[in-house]
N, C-alpha and C positions, 0 to 999 in steps of 0.2 A: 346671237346674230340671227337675225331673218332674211330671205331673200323676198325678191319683189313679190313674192306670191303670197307672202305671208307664211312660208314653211318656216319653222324656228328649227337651224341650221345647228344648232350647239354654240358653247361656249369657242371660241376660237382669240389668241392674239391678237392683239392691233393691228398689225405687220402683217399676219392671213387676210384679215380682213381688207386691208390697204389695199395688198397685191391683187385677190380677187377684183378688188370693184375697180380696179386699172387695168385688169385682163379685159374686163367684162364692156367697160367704157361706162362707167356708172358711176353714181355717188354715193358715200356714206351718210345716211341720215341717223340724227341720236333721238333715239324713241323714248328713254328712260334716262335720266342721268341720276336719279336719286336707288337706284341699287346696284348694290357692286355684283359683277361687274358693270357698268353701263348699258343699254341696250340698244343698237345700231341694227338699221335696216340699209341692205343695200337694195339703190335703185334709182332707178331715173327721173330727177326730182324734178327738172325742168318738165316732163311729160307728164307727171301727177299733176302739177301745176297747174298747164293750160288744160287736164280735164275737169280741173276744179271751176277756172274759170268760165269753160263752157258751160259745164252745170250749172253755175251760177244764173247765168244770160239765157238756160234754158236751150243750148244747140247741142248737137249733138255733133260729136268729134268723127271722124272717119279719115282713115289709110295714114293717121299720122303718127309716126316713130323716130 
């Protein structure tokens, strides 16, 4: 598992993993599904998202969380 920062957290259960990203108000994203165990990032997908999309159109995001 990795957090949003890209730290790779360790191996942890489904169920750590679950509870965390519901404490935290996050998502699990599957980074790897072809090694076991799978590899899941928690983090806020919707907020990746729209700085993809800004990037894309070339603006720059600001105070948005």
């Amino acid at each position: 598992m990795f957090d949003e920062n890209n730290v790779n957290v360790g191996k942890l259960p489904f169920g750590e993993v679950y509870q965390l990203a519901m404490n935290l108000e996050k998502d699990i994203v599957l980074r790897n599904e072809k090694v076991s165990p799978p590899v899941v990032k928690v983090m806020n997908y919707k907020l990746e998202l729209m700085k993809r999309v800004f990037k894309k159109i070339g603006t720059e995001m600001t105070d948005i969380d």
